[in-house]
Wavefront OBJ file of the C-alpha trace (Angstrom):
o trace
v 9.803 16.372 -2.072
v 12.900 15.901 -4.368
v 13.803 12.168 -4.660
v 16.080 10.605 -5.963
v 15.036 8.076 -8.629
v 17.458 5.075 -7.439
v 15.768 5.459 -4.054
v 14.704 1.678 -3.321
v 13.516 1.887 0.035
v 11.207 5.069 1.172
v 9.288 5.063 5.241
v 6.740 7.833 5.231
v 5.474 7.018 8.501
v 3.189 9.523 10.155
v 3.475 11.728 7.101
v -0.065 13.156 7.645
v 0.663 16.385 6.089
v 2.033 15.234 2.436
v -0.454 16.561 0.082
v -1.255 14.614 -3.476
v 0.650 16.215 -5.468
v 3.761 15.404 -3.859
v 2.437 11.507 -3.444
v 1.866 11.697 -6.953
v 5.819 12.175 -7.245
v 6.319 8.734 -6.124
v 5.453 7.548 -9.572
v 8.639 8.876 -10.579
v 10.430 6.368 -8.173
v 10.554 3.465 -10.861
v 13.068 1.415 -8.602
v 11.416 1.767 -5.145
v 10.504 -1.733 -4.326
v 9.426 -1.086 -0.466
v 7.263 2.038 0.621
v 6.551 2.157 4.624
v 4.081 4.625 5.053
v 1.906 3.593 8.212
v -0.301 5.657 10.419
v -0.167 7.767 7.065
v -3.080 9.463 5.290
v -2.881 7.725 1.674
v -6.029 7.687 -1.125
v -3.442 8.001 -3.865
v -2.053 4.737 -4.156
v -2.882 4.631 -8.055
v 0.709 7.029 -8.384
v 2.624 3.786 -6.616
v 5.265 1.773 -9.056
v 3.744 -1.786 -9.652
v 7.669 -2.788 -9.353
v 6.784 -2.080 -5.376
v 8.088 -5.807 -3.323
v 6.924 -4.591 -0.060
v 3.851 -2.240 0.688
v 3.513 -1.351 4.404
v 0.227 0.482 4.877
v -0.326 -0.142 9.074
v -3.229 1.692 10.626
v -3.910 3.536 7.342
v -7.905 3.894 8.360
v -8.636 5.896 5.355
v -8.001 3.353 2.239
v -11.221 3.113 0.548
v -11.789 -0.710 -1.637
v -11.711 1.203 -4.913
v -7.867 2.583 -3.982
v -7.135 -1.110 -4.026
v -8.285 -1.922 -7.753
v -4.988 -2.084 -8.990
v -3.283 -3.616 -6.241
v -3.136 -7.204 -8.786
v -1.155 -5.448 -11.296
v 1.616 -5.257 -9.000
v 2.998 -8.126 -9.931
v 6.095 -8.118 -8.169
v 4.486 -7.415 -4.690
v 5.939 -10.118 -1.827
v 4.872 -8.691 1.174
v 1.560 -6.445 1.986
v 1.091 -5.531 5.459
v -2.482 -3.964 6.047
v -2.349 -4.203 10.012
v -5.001 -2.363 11.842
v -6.627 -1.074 8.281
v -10.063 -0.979 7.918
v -10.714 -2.495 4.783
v -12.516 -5.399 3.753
v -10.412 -8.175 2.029
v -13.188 -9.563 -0.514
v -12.891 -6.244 -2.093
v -9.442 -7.076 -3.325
v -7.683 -9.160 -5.916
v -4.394 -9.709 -4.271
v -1.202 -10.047 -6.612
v -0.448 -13.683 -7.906
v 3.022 -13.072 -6.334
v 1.703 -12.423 -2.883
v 3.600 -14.753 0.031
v 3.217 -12.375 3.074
v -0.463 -10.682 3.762
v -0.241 -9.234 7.414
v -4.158 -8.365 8.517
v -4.144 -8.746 12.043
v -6.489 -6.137 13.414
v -8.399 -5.534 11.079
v -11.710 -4.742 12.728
v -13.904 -5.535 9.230
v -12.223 -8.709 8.633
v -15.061 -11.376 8.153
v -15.363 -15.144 8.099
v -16.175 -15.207 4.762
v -12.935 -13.428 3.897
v -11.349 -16.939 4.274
v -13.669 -19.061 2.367
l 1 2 3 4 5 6 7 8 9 10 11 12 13 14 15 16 17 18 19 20 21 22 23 24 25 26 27 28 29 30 31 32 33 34 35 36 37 38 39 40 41 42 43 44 45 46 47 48 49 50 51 52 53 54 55 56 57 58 59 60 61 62 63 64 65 66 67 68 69 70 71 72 73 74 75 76 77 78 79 80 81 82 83 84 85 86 87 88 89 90 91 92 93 94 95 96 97 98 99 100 101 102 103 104 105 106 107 108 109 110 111 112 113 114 115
């Protein structure tokens, strides 16, 4: 993978074959603020630029809580779109900025998510 760094817009949808050290070039993208990269195979997201607006991460089954731990320093992050991930919400401390969170079907959501 050889990016540009002024990319601001990147879809790796169904990318199931990008191993982690290419990922990990996505830290280089300083000025990507929206990464599409359902039905994708991601643990790295720690490489992601907090400057990220829009984080699409459908049907991603294999996010762990812990890949989430610094998903609050992203501080600039509008719109997170978790659709069909299995995750379970009271693991995470969403971003202050937040104003879209898209979790329909997620299969581990709970009552208590809401409270």
């Amino acid at each position: 993978l050889n990016l540009s760094s002024s990319i601001t817009e990147l879809y790796l949808n169904r990318c199931d074959q990008l191993p982690p050290e290419e990922f990990a070039k996505l830290a280089n993208l300083t000025n990507l603020e929206k990464l599409d990269a359902s039905l994708t195979h991601i643990n790295q997201l720690n490489y992601l630029s907090t400057n990220i607006k829009e984080l699409i991460l459908d049907e991603c089954e294999d996010i762990l809580p812990g890949q989430f731990a610094n998903l609050a320093n992203f501080s600039k992050l509008e719109v997170l779109d978790i659709w069909g991930t299995q995750i379970a919400l009271l693991s995470i401390t969403l971003p202050k900025g937040l104003k879209q969170l898209n979790i329909g079907n997620c299969k581990k959501l709970s009552p208590d998510e809401f409270k």
